[in-house]
Structure formats: C-alpha cells, structure tokens
MARKOL-200250 format. One record per residue: residue number from 0; residue in one letter; x, y, z of N, C-alpha, C in turn. Coordinates in steps of 0.05 Angstrom, whole numbers, plus 5000, padded with zeros to 4 digits. Layout:
REC     i   aa    n.x    n.y    n.z   ca.x   ca.y   ca.z    c.x    c.y    c.z
REC   NUM    a      X      Y      Z      X      Y      Z      X      Y      Z
...
# end
This chain:
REC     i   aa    n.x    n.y    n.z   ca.x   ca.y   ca.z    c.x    c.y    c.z
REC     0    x   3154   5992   5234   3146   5991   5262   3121   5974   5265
REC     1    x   3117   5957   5284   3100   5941   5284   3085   5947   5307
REC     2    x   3052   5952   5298   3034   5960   5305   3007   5954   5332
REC     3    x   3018   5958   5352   3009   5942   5376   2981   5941   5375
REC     4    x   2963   5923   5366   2937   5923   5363   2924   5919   5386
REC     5    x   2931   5906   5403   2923   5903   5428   2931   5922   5451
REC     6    x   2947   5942   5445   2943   5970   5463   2927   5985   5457
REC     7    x   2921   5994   5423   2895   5990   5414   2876   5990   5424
REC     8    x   2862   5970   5418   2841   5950   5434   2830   5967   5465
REC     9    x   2854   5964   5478   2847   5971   5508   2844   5998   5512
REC    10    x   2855   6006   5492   2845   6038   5495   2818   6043   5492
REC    11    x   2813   6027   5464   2782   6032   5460   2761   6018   5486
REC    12    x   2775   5996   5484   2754   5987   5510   2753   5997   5537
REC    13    x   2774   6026   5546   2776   6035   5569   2750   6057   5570
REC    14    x   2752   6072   5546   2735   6082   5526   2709   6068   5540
REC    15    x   2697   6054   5528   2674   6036   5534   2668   6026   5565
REC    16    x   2683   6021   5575   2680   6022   5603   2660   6042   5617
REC    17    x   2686   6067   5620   2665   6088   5616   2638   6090   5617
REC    18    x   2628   6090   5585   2604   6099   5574   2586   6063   5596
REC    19    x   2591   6043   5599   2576   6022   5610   2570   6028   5629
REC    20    x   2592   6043   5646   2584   6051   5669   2563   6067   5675
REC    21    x   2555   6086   5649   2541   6101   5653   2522   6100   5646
REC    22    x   2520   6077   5631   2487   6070   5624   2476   6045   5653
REC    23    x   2496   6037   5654   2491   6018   5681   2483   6042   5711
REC    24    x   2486   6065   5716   2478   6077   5726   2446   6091   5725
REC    25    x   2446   6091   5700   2419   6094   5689   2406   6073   5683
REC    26    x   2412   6049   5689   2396   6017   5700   2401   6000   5671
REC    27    x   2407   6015   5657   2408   5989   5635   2444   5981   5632
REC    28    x   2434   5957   5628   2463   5943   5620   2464   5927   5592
REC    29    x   2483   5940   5575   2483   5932   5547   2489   5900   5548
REC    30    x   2481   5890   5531   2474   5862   5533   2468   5843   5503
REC    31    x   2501   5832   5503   2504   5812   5480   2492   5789   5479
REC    32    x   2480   5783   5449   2468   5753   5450   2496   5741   5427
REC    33    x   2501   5721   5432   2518   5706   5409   2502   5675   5399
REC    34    x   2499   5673   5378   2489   5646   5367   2518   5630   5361
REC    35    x   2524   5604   5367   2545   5587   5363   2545   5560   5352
REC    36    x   2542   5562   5327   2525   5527   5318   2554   5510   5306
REC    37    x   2549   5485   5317   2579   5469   5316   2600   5470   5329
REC    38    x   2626   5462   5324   2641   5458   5348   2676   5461   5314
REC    39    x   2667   5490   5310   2691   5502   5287   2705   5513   5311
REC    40    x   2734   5506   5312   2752   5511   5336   2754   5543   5341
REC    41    x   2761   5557   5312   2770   5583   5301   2738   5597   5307
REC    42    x   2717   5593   5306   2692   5605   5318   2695   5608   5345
REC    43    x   2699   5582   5361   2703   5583   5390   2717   5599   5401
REC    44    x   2736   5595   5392   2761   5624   5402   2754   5646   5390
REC    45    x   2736   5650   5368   2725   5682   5364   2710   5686   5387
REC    46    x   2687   5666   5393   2670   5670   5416   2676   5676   5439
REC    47    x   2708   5660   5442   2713   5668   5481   2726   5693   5481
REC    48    x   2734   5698   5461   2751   5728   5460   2733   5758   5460
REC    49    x   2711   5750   5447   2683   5765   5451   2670   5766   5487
REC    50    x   2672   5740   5487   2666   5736   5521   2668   5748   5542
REC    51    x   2706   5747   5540   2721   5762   5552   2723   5792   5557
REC    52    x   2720   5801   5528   2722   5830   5522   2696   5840   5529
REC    53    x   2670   5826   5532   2646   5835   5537   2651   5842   5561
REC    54    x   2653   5829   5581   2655   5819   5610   2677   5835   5619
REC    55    x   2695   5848   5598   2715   5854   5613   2705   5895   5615
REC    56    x   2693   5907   5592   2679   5922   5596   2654   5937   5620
REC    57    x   2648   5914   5624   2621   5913   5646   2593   5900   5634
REC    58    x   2595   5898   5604   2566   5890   5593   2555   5866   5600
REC    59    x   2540   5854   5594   2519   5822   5595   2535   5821   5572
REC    60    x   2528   5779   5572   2538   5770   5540   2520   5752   5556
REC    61    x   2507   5727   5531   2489   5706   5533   2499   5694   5506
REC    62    x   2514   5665   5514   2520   5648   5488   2505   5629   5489
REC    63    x   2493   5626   5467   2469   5599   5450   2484   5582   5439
REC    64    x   2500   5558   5453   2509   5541   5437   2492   5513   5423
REC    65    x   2495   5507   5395   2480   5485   5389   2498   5473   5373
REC    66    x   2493   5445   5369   2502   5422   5346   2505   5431   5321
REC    67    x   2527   5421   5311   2519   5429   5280   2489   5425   5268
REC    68    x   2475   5399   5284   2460   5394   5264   2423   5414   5267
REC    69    x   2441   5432   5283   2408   5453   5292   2404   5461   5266
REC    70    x   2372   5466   5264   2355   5474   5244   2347   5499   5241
REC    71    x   2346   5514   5222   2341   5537   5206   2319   5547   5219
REC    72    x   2294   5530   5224   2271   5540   5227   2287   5547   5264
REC    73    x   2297   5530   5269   2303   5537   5295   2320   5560   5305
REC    74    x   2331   5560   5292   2345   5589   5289   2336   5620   5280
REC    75    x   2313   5609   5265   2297   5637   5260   2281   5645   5284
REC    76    x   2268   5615   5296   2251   5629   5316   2263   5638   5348
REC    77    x   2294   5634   5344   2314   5640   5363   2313   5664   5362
REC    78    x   2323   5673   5339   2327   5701   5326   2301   5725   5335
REC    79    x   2282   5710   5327   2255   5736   5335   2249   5735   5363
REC    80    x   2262   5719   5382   2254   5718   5404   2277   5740   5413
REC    81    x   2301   5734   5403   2321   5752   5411   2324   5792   5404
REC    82    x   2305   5786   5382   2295   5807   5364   2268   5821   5393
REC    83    x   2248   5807   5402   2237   5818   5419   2247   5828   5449
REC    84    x   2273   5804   5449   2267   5816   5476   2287   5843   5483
REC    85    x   2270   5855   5506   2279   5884   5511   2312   5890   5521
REC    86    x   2325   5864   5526   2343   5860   5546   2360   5861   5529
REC    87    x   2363   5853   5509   2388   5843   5487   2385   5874   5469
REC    88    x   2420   5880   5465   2409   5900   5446   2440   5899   5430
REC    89    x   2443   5879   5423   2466   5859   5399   2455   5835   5392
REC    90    x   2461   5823   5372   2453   5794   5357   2479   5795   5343
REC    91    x   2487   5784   5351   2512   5760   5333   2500   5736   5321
REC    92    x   2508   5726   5300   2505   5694   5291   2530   5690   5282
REC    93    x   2553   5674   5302   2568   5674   5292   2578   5657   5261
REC    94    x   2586   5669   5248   2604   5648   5223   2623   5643   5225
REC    95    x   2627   5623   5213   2615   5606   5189   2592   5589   5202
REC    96    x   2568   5589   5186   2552   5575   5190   2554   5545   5174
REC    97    x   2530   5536   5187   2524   5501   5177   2518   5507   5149
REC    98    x   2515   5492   5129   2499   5484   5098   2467   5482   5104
REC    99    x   2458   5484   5120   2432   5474   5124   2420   5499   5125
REC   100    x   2437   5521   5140   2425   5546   5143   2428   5573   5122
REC   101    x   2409   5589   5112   2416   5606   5096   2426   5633   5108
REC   102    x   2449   5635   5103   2462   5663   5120   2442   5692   5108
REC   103    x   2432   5692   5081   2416   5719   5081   2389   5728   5094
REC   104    x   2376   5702   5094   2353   5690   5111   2360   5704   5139
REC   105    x   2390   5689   5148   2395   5699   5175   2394   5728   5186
REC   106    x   2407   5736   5158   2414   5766   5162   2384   5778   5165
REC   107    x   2371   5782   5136   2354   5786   5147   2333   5790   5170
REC   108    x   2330   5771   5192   2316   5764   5201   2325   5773   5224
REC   109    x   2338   5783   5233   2360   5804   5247   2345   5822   5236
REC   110    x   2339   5846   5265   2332   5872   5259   2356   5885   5264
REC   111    x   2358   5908   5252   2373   5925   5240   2391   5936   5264
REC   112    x   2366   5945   5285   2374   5961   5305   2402   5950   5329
REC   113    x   2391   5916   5322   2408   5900   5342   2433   5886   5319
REC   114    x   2437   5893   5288   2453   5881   5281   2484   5896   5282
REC   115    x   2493   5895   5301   2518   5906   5310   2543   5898   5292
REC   116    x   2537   5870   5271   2559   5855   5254   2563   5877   5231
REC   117    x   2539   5890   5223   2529   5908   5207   2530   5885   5172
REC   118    x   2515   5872   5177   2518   5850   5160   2483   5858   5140
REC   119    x   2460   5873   5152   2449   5880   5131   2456   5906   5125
REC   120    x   2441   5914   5097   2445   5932   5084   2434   5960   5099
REC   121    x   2407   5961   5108   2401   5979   5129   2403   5984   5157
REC   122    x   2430   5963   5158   2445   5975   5198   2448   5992   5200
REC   123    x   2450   6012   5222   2449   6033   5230   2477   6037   5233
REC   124    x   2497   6014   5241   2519   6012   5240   2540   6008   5224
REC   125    x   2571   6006   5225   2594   6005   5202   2597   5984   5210
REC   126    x   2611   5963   5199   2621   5949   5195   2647   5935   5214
REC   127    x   2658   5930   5237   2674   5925   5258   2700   5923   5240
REC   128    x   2698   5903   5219   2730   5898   5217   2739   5931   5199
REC   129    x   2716   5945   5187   2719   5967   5172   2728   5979   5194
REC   130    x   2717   5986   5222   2724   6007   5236   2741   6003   5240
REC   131    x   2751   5976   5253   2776   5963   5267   2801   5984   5246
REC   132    x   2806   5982   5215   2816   5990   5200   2823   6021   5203
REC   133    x   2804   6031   5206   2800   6062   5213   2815   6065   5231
REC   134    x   2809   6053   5250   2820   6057   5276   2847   6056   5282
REC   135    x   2860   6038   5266   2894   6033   5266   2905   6050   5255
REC   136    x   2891   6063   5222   2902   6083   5210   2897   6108   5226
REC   137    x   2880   6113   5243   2884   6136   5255   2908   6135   5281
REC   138    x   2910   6118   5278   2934   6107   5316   2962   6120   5292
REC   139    x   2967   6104   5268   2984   6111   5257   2993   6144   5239
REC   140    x   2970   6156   5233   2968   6176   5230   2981   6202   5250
REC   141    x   2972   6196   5285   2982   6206   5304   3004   6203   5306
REC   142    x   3014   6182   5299   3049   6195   5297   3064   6192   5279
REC   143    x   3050   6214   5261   3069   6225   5234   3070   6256   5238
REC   144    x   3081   6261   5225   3087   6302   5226   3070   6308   5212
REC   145    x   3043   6289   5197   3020   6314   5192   2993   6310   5213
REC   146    x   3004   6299   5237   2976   6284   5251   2962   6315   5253
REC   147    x   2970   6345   5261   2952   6358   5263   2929   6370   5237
REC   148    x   2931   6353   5224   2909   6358   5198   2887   6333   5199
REC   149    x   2869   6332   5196   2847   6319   5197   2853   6287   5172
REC   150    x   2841   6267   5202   2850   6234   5190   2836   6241   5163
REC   151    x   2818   6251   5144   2805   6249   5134   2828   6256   5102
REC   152    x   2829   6280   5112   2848   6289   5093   2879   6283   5087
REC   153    x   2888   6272   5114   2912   6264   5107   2916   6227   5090
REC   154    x   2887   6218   5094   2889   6194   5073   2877   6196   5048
REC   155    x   2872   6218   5038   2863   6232   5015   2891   6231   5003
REC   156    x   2907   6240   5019   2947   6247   5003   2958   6225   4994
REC   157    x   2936   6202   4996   2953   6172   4998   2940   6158   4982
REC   158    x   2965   6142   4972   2954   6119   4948   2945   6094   4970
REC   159    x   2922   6084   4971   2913   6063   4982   2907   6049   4969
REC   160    x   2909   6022   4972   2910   5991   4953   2900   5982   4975
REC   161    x   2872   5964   4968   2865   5940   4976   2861   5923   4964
REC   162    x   2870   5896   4978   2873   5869   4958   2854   5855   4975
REC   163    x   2833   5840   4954   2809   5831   4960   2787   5843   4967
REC   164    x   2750   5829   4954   2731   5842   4960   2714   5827   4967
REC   165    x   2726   5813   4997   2710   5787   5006   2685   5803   5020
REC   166    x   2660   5788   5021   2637   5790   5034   2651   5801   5064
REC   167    x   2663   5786   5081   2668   5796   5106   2700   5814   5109
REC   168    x   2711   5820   5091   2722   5835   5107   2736   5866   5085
REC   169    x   2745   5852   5048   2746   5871   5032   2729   5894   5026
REC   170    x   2701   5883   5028   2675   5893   5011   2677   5917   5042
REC   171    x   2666   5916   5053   2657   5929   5080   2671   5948   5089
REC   172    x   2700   5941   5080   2728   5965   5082   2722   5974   5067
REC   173    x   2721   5967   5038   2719   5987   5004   2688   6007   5014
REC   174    x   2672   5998   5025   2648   6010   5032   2650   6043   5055
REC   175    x   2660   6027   5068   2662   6043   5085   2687   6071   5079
REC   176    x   2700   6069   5067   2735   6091   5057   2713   6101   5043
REC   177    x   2700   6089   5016   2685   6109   5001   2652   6123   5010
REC   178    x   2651   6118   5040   2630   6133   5048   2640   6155   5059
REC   179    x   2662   6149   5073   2678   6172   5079   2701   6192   5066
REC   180    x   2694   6182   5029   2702   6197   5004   2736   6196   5015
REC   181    x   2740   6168   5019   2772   6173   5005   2776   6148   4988
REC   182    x   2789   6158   4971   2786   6132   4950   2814   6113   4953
REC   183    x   2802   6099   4949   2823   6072   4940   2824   6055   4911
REC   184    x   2845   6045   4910   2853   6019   4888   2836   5994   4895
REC   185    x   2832   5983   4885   2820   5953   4892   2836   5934   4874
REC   186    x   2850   5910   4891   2860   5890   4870   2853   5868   4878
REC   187    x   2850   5855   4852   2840   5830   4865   2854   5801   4840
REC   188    x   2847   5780   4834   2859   5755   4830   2865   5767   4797
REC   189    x   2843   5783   4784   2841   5786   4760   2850   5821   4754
REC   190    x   2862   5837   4761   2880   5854   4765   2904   5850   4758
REC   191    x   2910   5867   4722   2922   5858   4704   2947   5874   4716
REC   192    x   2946   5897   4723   2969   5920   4736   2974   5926   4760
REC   193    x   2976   5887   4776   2976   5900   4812   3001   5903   4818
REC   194    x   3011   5897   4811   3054   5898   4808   3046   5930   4818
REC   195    x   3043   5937   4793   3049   5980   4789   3031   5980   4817
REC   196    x   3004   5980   4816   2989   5987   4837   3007   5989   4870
REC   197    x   3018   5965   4864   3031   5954   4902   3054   5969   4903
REC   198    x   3062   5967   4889   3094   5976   4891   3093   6013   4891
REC   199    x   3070   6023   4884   3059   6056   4886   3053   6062   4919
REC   200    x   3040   6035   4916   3023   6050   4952   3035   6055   4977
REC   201    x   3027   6069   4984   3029   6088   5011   3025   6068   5038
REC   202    x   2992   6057   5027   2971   6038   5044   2968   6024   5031
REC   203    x   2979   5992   5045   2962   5970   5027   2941   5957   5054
REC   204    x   2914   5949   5041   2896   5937   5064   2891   5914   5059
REC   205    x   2912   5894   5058   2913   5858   5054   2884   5851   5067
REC   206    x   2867   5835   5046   2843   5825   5062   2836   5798   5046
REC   207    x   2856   5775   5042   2847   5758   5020   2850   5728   5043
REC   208    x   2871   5726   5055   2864   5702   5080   2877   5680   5066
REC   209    x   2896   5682   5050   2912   5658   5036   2941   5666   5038
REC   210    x   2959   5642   5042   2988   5643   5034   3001   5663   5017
REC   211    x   3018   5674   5030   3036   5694   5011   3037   5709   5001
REC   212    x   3002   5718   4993   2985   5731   4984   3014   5764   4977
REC   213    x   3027   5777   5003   3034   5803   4999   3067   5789   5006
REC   214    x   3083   5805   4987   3113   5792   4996   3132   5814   4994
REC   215    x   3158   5823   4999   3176   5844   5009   3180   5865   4984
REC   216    x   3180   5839   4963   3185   5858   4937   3169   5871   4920
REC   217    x   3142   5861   4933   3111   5880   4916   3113   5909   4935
REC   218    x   3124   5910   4953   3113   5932   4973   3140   5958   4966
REC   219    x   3135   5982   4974   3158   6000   4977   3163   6008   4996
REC   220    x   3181   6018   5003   3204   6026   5033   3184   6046   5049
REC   221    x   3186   6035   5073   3161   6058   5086   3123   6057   5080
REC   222    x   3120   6025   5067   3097   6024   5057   3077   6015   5083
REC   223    x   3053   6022   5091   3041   6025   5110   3019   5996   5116
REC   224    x   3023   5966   5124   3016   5954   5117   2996   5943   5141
REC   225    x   2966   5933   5128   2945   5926   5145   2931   5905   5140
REC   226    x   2938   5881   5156   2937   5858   5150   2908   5844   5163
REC   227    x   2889   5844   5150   2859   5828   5159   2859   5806   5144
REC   228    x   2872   5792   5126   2859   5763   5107   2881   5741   5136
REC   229    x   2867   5733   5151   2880   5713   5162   2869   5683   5154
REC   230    x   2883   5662   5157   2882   5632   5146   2906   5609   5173
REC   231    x   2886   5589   5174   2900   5574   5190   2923   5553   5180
REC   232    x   2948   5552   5191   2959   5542   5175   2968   5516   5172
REC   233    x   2975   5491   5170   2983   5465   5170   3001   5459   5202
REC   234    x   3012   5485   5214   3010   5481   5241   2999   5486   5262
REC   235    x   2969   5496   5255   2953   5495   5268   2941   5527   5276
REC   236    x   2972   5543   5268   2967   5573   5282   2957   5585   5256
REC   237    x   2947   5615   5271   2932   5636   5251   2960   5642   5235
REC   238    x   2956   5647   5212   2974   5657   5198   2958   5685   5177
REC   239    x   2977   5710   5167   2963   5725   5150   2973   5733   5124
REC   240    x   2969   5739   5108   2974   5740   5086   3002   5746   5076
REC   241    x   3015   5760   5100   3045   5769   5092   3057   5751   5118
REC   242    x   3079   5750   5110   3104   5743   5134   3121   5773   5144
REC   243    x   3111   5771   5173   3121   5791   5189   3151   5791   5178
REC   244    x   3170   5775   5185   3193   5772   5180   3207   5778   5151
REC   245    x   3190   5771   5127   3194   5790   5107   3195   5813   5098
REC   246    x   3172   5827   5110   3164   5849   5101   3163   5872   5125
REC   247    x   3178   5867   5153   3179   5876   5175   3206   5909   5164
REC   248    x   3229   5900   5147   3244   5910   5146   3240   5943   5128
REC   249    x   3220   5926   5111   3201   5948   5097   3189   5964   5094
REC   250    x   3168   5967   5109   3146   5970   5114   3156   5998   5132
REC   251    x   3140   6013   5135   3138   6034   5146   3128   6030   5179
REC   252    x   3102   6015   5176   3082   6007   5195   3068   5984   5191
REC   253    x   3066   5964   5206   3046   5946   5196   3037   5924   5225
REC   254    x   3009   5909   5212   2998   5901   5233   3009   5871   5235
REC   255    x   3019   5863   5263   3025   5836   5259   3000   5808   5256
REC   256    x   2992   5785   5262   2987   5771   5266   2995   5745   5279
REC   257    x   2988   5742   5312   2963   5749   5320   2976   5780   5335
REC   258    x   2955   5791   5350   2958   5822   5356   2957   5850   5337
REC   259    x   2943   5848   5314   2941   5870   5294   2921   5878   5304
REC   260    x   2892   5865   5275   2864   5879   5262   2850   5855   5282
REC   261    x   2856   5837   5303   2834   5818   5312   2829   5834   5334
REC   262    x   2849   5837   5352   2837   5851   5374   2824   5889   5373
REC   263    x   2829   5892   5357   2816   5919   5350   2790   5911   5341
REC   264    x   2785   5893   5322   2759   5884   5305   2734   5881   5329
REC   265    x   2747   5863   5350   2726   5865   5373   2717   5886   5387
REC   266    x   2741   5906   5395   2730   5924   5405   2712   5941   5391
REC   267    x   2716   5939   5368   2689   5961   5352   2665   5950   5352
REC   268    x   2666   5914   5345   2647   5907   5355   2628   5915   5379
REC   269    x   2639   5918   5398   2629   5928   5431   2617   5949   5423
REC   270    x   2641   5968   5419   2637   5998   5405   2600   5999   5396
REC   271    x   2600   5982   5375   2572   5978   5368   2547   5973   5383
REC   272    x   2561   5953   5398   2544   5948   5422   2539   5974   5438
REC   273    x   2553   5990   5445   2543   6005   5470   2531   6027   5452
REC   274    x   2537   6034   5430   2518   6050   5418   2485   6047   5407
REC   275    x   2496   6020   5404   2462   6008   5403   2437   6007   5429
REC   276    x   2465   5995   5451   2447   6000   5484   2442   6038   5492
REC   277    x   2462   6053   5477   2444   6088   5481   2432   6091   5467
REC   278    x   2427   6079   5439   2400   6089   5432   2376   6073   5422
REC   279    x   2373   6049   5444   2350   6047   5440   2336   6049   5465
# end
C-alpha cells in the first residue's frame, strides 16, 4: 500500500496552524530565516516548498538569497545578526553549500535554540527527516491490529534495517530510534551479510540517494518500506532508491517518491519551528 505522505504532511500542518494561531494571539509570530547561496535548482525548490508550507501555516519566513560567490565571513556575520535578533526564532542555511564555506563553522555559529535543522550536537531539537520517519511509522502502525499498544513497543517486535549513515539523513535516523531504545540493523556499502539482513526485515529505512540501491528480490512479502535517499536522475526528475513499480507488489507499505518522506520532512521542520517560537 502506498503511503500518502502528503495527507501526512497536512495533518501535521493543520496541527500547527492551530498552535500559530495561538501564539499569534499572544502577539508573537513564529518566524523563519532561510540562508540561500547559489542558484542549485534542487535547493530552490527545497526553499519554495518551505515558503509555502511556512505561509501556509500562518508563520513569517525571510529568504536571504546570495551568489554563489558570497563569503564566509559574510555569512557568519549574517548568522549572529540572525542569532540576535528577537524576531527570528529558526535559522536554516540551506545545503548544499559553496566550497568556500565551512558547513561546521556554519553549524556552529548557529545557536542552538534557533537551530531547528538540529544539525548541532546540543539542539534542543530532533532531527526533521528523523521525525519525518517517526511520523510515517506511526501513520502506519495505526492501521495494523496491534495499533492499540504503544508505537514504541510495537517497533521493538520488528526487525528494522537501515541502509546508509549519511550525515543528513542515515546518521540522524540511527540517532534518533536509539534514543528512543529501539534498535536497528545498519547496512551499509561494506556489510558482508545484507542479503540475510534485507530479506529478514520487517522495516527497511532506505537512506543512501543512488540508483537501485533496494530491488523486489532483497525485500520480503509485506516488507514495510521508507524511502529518504533521493537522487536526480538523467531526466531531470527526483528519483529514490527503489522503483515504486518494482517493489510496489511487495511491500507491505511503502513511501513513494515524490509524495513520501519530503513532504512530511518539512512539516517537522515547522514542527520545530513553532516549538522553538513557545519556548523562547
């Protein structure tokens, strides 16, 4: 069954509405900053889709667009200005960044309170594409015949496999499942027994963003599949690691591309946002 990510999405963001309203009643209005350096197509359309979803909530958003060829120093002193002021209470920088700029420098330099990407180590926040993840397995959880037992425990019953432990989107999932003590498999390029691994699991959480990566015959009947490694392909469109059409027949559940883990990923994003605009 294939997994409407974008009913999803609007649930959460109806969710958020809500709560804007109610801080907008109480005078503040949560309020996104986004940094945008260069003119990467696949950034842009992250950015307007952020835009949208901001705006479509009730929040502020403020986009900083610059040249590729903006400077580091210029961007730090962007950052602390954005860092002071009282109004902003998100910082995005979007990536991929330029060569010129150091992304840990960046991170860094980002306070904690406003880093909603949850990209340093002491954010207050999870991780968006981690939640985004959470969030689908719980949509899917609700309709199985054990939804009345706690999401927690019913993915404890399950063999979960994740493939890849990229900086943005493996690592942050593996982080987040084992803060909330359910464990998982990890496979990755040098994973001598992923055959046995894939073909066991319950949950696989594809996060590698290359060709073919997951295919009909690694997976088993009813296998629960969650597709975040997306890659653009020679015709131009997003493509993800598996082919719907392969592995559609299989699969128990799984997220398509486009309409899976992107439009959920934003909304937690927000998610972040409006929790950062209650408590500061």
């Amino acid at each position: 069954m294939k997994i409407d990510g974008k009913a999803i999405a609007q649930h959460v963001l109806d969710g958020l509405s809500k709560r804007v309203g109610e801080l907008r009643e109480g005078g503040i209005t949560p309020h996104l900053a986004v940094v945008l350096i260069g003119n990467d197509e696949s950034s842009k359309a992250y950015v307007r889709q952020k835009e949208l979803k901001t705006q479509q909530i009730g929040a502020a958003i403020t986009i900083h667009r610059f040249q590729q060829n903006f400077s580091q120093d210029e961007l730090l002193t962007l950052i602390e200005e954005l860092n002071n002021d009282p109004i902003v209470h998100g910082i995005i920088i979007q990536r991929p960044l330029p060569p010129q700029i150091d992304k840990d420098k960046v991170t860094t330099t980002t306070v904690s309170e406003k880093d909603i990407d949850s990209f340093r180590e002491d954010s207050p926040f999870d991780p968006p594409v981690a939640l985004a993840v959470w969030r689908i397995l719980r949509e899917v959880h609700s309709h199985t015949d054990q939804s009345q037992i706690p999401l927690n425990h019913w993915l404890k019953t399950k063999r979960i496999v994740i493939l890849g432990k990229g900086q943005t989107a493996g690592l942050p999932i593996i982080k987040l499942f084992l803060r909330r003590a359910v464990p998982l498999t990890i496979v990755d390029s040098k994973t001598e027994n992923r055959q046995e691994a894939l073909s066991h699991a319950d949950i696989i959480i594809s996060a590698v963003g290359k060709p073919h990566v997951l295919t009909g015959t690694e997976i088993k009947q009813g296998a629960i599949l969650i597709g975040v490694g997306i890659f653009r392909g020679e015709d131009e469109k997003m493509h993800g690691d598996y082919q719907e059409e392969v592995i559609m027949d299989k699969a128990g559940y799984y997220t398509p591309i486009p309409g899976g883990v992107g439009p959920v990923n934003v909304a937690m994003l927000l998610s972040n946002l409006i929790k950062a605009a209650e408590t500061m």
